[in-house]
PyMOL commands that place a pseudoatom at each C-alpha (Angstrom):
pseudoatom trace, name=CA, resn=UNK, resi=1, chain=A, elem=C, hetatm=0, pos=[0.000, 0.000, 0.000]
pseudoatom trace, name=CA, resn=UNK, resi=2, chain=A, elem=C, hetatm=0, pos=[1.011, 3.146, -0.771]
pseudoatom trace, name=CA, resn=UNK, resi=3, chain=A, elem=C, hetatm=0, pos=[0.867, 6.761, 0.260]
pseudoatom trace, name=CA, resn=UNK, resi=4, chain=A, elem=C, hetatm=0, pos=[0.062, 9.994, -1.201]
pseudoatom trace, name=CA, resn=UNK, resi=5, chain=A, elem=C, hetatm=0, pos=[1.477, 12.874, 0.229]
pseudoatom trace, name=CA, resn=UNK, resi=6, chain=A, elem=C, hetatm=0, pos=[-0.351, 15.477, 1.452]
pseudoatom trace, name=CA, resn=UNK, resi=7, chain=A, elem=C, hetatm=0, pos=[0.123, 18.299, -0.663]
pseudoatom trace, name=CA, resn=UNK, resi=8, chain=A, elem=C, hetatm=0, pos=[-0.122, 21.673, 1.284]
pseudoatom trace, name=CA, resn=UNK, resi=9, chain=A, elem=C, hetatm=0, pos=[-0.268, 23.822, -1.856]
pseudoatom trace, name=CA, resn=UNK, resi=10, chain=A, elem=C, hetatm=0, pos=[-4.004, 22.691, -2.704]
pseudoatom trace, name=CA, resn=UNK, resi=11, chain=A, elem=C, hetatm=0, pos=[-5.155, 23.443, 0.544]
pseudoatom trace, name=CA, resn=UNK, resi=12, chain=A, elem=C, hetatm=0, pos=[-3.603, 27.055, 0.419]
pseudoatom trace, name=CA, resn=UNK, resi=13, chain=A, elem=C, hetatm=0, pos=[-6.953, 28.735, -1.397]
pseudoatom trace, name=CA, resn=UNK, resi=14, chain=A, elem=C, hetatm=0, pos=[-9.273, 26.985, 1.266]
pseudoatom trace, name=CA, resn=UNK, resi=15, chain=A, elem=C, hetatm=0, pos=[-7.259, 28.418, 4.196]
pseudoatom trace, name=CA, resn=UNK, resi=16, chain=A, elem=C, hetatm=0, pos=[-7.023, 31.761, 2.755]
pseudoatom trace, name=CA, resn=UNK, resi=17, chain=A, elem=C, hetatm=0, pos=[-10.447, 32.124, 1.410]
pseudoatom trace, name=CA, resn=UNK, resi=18, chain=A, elem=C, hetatm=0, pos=[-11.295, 30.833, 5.264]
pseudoatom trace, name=CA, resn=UNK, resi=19, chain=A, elem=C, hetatm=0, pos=[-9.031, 33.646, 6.688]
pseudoatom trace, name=CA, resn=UNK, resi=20, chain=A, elem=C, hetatm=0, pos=[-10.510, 36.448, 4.306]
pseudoatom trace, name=CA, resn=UNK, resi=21, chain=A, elem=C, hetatm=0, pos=[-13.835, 35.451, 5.191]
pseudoatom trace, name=CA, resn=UNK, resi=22, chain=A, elem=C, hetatm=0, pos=[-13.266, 35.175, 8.838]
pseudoatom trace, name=CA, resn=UNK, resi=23, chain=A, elem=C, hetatm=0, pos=[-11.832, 38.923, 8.694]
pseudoatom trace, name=CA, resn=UNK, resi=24, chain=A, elem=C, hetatm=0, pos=[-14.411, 40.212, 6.748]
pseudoatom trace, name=CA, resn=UNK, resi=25, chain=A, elem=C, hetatm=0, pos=[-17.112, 39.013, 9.311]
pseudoatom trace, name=CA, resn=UNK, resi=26, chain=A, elem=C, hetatm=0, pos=[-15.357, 40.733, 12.262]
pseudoatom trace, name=CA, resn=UNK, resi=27, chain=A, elem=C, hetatm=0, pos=[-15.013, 44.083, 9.485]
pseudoatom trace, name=CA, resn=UNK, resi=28, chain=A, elem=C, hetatm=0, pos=[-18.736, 44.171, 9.274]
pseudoatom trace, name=CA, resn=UNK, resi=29, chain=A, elem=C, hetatm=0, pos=[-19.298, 43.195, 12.427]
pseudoatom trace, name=CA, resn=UNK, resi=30, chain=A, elem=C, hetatm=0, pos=[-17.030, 46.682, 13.758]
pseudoatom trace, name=CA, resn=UNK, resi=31, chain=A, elem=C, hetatm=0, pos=[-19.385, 49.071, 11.043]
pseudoatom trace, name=CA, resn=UNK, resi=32, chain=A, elem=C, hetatm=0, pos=[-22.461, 48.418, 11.547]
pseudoatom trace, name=CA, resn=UNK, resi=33, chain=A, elem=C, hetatm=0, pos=[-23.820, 50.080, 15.059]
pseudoatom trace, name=CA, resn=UNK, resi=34, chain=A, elem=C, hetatm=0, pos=[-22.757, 52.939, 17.776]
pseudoatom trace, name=CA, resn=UNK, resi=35, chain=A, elem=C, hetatm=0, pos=[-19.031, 52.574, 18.113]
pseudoatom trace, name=CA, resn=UNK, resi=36, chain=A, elem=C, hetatm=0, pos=[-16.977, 53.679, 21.111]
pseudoatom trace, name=CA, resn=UNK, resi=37, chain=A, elem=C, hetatm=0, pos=[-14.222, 56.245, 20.180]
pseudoatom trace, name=CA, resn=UNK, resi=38, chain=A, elem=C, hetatm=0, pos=[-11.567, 54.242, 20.490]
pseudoatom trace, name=CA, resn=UNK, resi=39, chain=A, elem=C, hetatm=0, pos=[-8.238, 56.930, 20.247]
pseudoatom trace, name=CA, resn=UNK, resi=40, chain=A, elem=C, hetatm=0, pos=[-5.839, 54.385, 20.691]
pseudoatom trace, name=CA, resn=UNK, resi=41, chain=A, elem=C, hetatm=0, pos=[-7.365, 52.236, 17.546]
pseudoatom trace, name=CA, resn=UNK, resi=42, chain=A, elem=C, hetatm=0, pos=[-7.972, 55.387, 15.213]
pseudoatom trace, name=CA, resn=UNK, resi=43, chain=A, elem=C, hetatm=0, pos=[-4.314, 56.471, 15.919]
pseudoatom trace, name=CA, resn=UNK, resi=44, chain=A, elem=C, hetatm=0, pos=[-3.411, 53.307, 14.580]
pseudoatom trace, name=CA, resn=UNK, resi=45, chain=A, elem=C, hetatm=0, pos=[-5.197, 52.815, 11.924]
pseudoatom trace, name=CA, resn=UNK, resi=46, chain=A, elem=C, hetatm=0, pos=[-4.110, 57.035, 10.937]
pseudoatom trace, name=CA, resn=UNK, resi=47, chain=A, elem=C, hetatm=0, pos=[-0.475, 55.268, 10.806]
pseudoatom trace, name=CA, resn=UNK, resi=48, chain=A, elem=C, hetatm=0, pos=[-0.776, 51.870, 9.860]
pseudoatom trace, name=CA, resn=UNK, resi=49, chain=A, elem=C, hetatm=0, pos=[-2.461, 52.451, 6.572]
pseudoatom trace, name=CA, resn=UNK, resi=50, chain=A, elem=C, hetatm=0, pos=[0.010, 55.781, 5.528]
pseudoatom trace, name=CA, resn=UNK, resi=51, chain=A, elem=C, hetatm=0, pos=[2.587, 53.402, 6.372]
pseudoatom trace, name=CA, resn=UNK, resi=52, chain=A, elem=C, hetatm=0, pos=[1.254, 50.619, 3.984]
pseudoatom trace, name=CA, resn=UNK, resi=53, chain=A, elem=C, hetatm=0, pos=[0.554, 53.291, 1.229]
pseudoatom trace, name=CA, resn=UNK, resi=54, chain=A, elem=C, hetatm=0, pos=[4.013, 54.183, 1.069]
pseudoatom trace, name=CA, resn=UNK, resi=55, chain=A, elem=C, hetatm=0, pos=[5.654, 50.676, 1.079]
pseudoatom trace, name=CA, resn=UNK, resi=56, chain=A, elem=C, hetatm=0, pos=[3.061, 50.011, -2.416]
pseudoatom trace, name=CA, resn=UNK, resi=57, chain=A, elem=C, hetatm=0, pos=[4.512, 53.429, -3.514]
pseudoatom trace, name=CA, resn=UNK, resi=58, chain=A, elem=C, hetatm=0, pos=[7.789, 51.942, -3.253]
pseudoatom trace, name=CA, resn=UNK, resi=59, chain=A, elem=C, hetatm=0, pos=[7.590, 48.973, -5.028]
pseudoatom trace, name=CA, resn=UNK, resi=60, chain=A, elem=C, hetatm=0, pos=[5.679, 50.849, -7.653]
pseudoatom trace, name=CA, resn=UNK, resi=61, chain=A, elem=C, hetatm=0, pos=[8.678, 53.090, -8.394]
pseudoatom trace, name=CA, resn=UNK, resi=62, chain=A, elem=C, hetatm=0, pos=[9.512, 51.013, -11.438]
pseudoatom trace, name=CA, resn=UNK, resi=63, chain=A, elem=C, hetatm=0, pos=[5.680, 51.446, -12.976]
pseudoatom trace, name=CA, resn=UNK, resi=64, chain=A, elem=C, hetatm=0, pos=[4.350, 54.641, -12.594]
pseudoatom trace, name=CA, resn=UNK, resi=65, chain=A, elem=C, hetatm=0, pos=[0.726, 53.392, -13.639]
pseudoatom trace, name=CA, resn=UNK, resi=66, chain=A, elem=C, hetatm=0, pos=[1.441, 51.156, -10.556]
pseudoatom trace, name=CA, resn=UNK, resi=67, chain=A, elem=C, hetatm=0, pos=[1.794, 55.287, -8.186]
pseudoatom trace, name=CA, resn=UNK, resi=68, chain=A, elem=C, hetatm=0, pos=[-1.257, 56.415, -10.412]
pseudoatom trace, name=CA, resn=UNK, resi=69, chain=A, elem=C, hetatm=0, pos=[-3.837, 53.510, -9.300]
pseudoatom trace, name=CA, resn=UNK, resi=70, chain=A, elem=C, hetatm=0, pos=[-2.491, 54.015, -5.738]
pseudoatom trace, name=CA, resn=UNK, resi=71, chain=A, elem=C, hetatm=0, pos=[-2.942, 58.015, -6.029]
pseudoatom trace, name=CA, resn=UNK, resi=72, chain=A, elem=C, hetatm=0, pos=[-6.090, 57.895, -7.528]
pseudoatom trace, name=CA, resn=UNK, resi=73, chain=A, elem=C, hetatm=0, pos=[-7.574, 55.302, -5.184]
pseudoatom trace, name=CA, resn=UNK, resi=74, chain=A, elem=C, hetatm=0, pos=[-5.968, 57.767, -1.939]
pseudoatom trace, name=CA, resn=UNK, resi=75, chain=A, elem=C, hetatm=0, pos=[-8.132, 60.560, -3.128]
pseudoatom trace, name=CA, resn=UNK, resi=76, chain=A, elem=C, hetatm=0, pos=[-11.609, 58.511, -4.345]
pseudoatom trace, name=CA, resn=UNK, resi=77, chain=A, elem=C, hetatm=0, pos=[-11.008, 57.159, -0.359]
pseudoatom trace, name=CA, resn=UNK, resi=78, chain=A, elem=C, hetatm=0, pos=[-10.012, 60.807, 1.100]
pseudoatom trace, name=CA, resn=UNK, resi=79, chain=A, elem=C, hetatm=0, pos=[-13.975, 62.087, -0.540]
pseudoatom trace, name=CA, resn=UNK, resi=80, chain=A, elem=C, hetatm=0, pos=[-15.236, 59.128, 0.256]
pseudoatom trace, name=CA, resn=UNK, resi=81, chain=A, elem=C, hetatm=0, pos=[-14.271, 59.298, 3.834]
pseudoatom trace, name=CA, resn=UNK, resi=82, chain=A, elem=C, hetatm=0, pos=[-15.346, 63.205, 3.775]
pseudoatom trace, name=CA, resn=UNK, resi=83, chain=A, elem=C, hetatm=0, pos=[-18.807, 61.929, 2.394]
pseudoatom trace, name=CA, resn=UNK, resi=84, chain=A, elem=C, hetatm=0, pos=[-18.769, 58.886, 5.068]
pseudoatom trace, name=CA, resn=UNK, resi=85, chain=A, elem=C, hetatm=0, pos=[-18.262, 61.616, 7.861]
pseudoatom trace, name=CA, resn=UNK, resi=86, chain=A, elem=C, hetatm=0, pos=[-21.070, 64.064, 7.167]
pseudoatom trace, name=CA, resn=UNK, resi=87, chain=A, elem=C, hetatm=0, pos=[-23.102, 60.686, 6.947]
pseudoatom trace, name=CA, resn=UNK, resi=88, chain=A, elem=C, hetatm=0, pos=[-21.838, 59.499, 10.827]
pseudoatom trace, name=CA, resn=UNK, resi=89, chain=A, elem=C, hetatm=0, pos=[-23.650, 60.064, 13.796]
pseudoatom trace, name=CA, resn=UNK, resi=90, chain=A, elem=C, hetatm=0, pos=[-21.673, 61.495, 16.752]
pseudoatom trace, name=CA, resn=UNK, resi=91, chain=A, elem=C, hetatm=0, pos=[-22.701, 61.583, 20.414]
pseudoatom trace, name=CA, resn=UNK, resi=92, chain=A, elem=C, hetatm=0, pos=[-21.236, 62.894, 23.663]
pseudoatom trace, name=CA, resn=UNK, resi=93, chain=A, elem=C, hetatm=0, pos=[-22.888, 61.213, 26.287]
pseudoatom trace, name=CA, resn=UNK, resi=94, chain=A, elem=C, hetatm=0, pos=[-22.341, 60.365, 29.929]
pseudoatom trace, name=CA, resn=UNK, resi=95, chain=A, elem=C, hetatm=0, pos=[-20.949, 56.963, 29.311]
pseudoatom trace, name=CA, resn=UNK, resi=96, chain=A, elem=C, hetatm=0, pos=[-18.116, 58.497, 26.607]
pseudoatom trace, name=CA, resn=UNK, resi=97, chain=A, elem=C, hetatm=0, pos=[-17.762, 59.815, 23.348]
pseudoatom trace, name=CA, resn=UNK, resi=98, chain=A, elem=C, hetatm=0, pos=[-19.520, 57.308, 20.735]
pseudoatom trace, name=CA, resn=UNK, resi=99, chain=A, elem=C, hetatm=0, pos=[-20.032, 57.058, 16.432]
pseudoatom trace, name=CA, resn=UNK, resi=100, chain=A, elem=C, hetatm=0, pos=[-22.389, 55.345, 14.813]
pseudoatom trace, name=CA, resn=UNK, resi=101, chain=A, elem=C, hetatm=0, pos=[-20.964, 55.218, 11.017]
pseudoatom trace, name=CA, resn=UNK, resi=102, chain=A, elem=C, hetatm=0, pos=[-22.522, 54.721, 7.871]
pseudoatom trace, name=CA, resn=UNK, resi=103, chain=A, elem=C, hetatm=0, pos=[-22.224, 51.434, 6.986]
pseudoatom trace, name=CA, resn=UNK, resi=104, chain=A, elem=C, hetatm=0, pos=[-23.364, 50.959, 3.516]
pseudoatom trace, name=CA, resn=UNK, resi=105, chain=A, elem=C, hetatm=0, pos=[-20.298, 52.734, 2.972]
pseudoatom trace, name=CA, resn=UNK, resi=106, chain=A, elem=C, hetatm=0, pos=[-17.394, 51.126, 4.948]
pseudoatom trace, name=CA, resn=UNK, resi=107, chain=A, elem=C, hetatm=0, pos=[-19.220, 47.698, 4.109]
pseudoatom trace, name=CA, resn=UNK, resi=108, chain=A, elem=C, hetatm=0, pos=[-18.832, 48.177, 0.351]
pseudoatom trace, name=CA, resn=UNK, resi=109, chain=A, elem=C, hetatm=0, pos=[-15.631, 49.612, 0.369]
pseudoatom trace, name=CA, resn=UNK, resi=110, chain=A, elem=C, hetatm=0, pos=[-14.458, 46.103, 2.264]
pseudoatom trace, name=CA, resn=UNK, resi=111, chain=A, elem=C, hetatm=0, pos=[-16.264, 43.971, 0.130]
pseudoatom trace, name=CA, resn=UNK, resi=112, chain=A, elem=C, hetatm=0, pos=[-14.361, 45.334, -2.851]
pseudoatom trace, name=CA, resn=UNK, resi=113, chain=A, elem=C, hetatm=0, pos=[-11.015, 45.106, -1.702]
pseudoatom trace, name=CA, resn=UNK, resi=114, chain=A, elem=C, hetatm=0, pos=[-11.746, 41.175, -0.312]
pseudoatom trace, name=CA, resn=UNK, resi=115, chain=A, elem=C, hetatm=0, pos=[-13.547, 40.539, -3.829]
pseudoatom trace, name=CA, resn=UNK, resi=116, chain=A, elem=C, hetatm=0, pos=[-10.428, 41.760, -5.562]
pseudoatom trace, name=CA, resn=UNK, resi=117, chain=A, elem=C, hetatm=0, pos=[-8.005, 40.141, -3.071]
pseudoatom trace, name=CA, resn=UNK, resi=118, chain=A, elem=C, hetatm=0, pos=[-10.076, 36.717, -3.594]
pseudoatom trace, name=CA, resn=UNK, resi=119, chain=A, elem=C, hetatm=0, pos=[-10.153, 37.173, -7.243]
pseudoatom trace, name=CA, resn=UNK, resi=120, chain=A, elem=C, hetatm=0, pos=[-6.098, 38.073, -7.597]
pseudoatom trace, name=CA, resn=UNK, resi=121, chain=A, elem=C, hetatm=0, pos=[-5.542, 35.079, -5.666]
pseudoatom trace, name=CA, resn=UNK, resi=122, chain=A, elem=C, hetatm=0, pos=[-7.780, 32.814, -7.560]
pseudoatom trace, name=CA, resn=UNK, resi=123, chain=A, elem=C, hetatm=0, pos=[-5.849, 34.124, -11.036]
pseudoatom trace, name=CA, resn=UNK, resi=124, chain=A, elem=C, hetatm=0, pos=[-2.080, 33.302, -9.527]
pseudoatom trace, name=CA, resn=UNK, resi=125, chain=A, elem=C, hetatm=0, pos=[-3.310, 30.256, -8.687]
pseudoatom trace, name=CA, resn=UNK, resi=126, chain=A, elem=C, hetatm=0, pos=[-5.204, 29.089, -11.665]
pseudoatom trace, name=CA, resn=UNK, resi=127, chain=A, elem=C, hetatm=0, pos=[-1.848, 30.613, -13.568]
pseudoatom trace, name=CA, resn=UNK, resi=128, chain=A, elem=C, hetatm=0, pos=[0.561, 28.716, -11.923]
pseudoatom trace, name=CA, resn=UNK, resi=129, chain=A, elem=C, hetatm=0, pos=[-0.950, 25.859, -9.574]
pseudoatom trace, name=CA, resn=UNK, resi=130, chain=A, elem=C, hetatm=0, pos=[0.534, 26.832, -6.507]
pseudoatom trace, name=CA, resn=UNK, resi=131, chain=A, elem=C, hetatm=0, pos=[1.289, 29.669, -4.126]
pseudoatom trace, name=CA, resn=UNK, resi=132, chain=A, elem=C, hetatm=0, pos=[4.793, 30.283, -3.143]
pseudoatom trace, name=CA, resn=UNK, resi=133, chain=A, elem=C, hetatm=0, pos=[6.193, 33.971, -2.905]
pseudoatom trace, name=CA, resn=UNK, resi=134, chain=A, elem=C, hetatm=0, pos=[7.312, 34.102, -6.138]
pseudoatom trace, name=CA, resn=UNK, resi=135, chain=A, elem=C, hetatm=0, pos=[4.357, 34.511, -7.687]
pseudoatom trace, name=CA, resn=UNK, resi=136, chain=A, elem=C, hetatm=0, pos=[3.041, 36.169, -4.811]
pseudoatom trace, name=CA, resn=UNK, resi=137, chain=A, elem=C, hetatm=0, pos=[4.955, 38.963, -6.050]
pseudoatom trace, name=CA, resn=UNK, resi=138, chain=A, elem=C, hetatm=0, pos=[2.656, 39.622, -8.955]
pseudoatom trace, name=CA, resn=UNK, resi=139, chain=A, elem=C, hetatm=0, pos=[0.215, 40.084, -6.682]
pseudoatom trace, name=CA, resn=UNK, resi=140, chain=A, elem=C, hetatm=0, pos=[0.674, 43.657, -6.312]
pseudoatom trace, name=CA, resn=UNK, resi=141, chain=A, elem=C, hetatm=0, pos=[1.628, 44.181, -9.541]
pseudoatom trace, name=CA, resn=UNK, resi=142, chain=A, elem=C, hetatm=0, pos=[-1.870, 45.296, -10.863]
pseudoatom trace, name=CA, resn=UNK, resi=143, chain=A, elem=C, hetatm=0, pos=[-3.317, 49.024, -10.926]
pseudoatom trace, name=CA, resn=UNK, resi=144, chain=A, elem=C, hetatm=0, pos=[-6.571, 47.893, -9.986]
pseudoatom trace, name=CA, resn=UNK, resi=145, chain=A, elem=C, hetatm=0, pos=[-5.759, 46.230, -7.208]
pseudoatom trace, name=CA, resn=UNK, resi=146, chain=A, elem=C, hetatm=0, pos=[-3.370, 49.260, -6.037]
pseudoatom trace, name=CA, resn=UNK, resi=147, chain=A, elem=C, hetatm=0, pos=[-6.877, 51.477, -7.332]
pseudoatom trace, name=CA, resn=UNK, resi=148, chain=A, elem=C, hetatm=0, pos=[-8.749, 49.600, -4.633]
pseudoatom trace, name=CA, resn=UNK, resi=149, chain=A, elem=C, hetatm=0, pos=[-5.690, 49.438, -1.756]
pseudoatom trace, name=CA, resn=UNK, resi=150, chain=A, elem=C, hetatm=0, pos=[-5.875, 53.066, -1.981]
pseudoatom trace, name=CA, resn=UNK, resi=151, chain=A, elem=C, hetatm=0, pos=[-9.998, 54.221, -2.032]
pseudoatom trace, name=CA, resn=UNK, resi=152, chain=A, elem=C, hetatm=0, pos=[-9.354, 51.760, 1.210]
pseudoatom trace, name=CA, resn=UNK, resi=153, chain=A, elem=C, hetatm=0, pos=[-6.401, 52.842, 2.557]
pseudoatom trace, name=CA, resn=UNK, resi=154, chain=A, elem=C, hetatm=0, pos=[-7.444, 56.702, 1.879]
pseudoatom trace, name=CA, resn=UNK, resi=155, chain=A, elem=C, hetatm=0, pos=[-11.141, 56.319, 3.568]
pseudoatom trace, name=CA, resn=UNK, resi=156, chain=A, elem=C, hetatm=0, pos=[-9.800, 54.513, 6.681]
pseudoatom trace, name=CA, resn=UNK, resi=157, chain=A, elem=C, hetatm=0, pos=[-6.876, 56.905, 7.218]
pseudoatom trace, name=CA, resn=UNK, resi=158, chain=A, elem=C, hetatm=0, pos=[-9.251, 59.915, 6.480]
pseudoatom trace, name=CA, resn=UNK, resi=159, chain=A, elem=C, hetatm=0, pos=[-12.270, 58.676, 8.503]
pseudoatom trace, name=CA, resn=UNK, resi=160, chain=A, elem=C, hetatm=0, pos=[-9.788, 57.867, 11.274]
pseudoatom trace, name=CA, resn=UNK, resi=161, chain=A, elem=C, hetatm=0, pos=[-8.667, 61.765, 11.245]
pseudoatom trace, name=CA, resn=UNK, resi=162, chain=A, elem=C, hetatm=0, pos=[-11.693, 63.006, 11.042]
pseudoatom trace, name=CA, resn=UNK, resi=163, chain=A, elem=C, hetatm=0, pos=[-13.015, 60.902, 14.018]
pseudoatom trace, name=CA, resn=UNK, resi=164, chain=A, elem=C, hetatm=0, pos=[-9.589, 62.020, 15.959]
pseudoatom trace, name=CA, resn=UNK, resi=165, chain=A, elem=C, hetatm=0, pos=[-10.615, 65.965, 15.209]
pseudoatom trace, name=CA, resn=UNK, resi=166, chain=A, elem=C, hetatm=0, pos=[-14.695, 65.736, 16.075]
pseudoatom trace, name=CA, resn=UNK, resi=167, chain=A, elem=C, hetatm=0, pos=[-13.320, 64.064, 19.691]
pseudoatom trace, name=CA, resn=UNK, resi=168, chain=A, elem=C, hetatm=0, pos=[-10.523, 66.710, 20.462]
pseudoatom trace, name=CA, resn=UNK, resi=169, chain=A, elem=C, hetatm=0, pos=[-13.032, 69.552, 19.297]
pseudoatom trace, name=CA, resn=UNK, resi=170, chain=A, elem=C, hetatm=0, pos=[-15.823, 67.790, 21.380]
pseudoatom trace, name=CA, resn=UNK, resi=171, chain=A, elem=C, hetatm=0, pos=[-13.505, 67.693, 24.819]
pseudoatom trace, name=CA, resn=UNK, resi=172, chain=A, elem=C, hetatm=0, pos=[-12.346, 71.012, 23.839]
pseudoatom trace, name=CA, resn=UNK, resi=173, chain=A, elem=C, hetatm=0, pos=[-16.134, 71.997, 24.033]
pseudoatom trace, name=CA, resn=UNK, resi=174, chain=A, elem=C, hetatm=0, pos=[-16.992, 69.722, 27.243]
pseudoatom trace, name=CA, resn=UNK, resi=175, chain=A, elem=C, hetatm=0, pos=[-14.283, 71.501, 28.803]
pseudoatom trace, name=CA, resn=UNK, resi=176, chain=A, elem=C, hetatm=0, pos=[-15.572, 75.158, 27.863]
pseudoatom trace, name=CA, resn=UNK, resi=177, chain=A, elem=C, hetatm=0, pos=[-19.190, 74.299, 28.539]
pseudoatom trace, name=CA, resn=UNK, resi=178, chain=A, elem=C, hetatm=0, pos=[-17.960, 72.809, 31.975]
pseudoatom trace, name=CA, resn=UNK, resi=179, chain=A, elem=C, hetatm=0, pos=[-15.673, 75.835, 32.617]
pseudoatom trace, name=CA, resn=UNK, resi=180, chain=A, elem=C, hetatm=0, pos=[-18.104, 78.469, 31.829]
pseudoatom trace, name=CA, resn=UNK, resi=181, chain=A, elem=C, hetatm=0, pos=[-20.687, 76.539, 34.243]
pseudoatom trace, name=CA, resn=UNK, resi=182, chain=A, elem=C, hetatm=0, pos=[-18.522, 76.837, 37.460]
pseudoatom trace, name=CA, resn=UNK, resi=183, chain=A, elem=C, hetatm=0, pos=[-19.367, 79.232, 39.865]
pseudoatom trace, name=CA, resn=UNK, resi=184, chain=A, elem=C, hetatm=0, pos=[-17.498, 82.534, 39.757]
pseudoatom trace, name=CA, resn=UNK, resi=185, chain=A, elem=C, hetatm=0, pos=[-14.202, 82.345, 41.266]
pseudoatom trace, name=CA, resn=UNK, resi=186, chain=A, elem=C, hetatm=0, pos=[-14.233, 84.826, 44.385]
pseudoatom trace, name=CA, resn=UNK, resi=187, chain=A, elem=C, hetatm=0, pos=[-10.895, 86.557, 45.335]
pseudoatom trace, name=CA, resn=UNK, resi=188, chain=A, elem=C, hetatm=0, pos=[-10.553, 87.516, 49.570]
for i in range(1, 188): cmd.bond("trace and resi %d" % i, "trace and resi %d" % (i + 1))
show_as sticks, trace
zoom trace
């Protein structure tokens, strides 16, 4: 008798189609409903994704169609993100500062970049029959794909701002509606 071995290459779509839909539930999950204002999280995501945008704009030296996709997709996400905040619903309460965003918008933008991620994948592979980082590197070798990294990456960093400024400007105004509240100061 005997044995096949297992080949780890074919199983490589099912884990990361399982991993990108795993994600993508926990996305949804985070944009739909009143969200605390997390500083620590929006600070993050204000770096991470600049951070990200400029490693792409590296490896896209080379192409310069490669920097246009990105560019372009930075300021779709940037009005996006402006359109996304005029649509969120802020509230100072008791409990904490709190957002409720709009989530048609952060839902689709998600959906598109896992649809393309899903459907770049599913072309190496079908090219090639495997994964392995060589042909990984193709991966971001497509405009669209860099198009849709950036409309994400530009409405998360953008959103994440704008969140950061409405909080400072509402403690700014807690604090002046507090201060102008207090009794007169009396001097002896």
């Amino acid at each position: 008798m005997t044995t096949v071995p297992f080949n780890w290459s074919a199983l490589m779509p099912a884990l990361i189609v399982a991993l990108i839909a795993w994600r993508m539930v926990r996305r949804v999950r985070r944009l739909i409903g009143r969200q605390p204002v997390r500083t620590g999280r929006l600070v993050l995501t204000s770096i991470l994704f600049p951070v990200l945008v400029v490693l792409l704009g590296f490896s896209g030296l080379r192409d310069v169609v490669l920097l246009e996709g990105l560019a372009g997709g930075l300021v779709i996400g940037a009005v996006l993100a402006r359109v996304g905040l005029r649509m969120t619903k802020f509230e100072v309460t008791d409990a904490g500062l709190f957002y409720t965003p709009n989530a048609a918008i952060g839902v689709a933008l998600s959906l598109l970049f896992i649809g393309r991620l899903i459907y770049r994948f599913s072309a190496i592979y079908l090219a090639t029959g495997r994964f392995d980082p060589a042909t990984m590197q193709s991966f971001g070798k497509s405009p669209l794909t860099l198009l849709i990294f950036g409309v994400l990456a530009g409405y998360y960093t953008a959103y994440a701002i704008g969140i950061l400024m409405w909080r400072h400007s509402a403690k700014r105004d807690a604090a002046l509606i507090a201060g102008s509240s207090a009794p007169p100061a009396t001097t002896p």
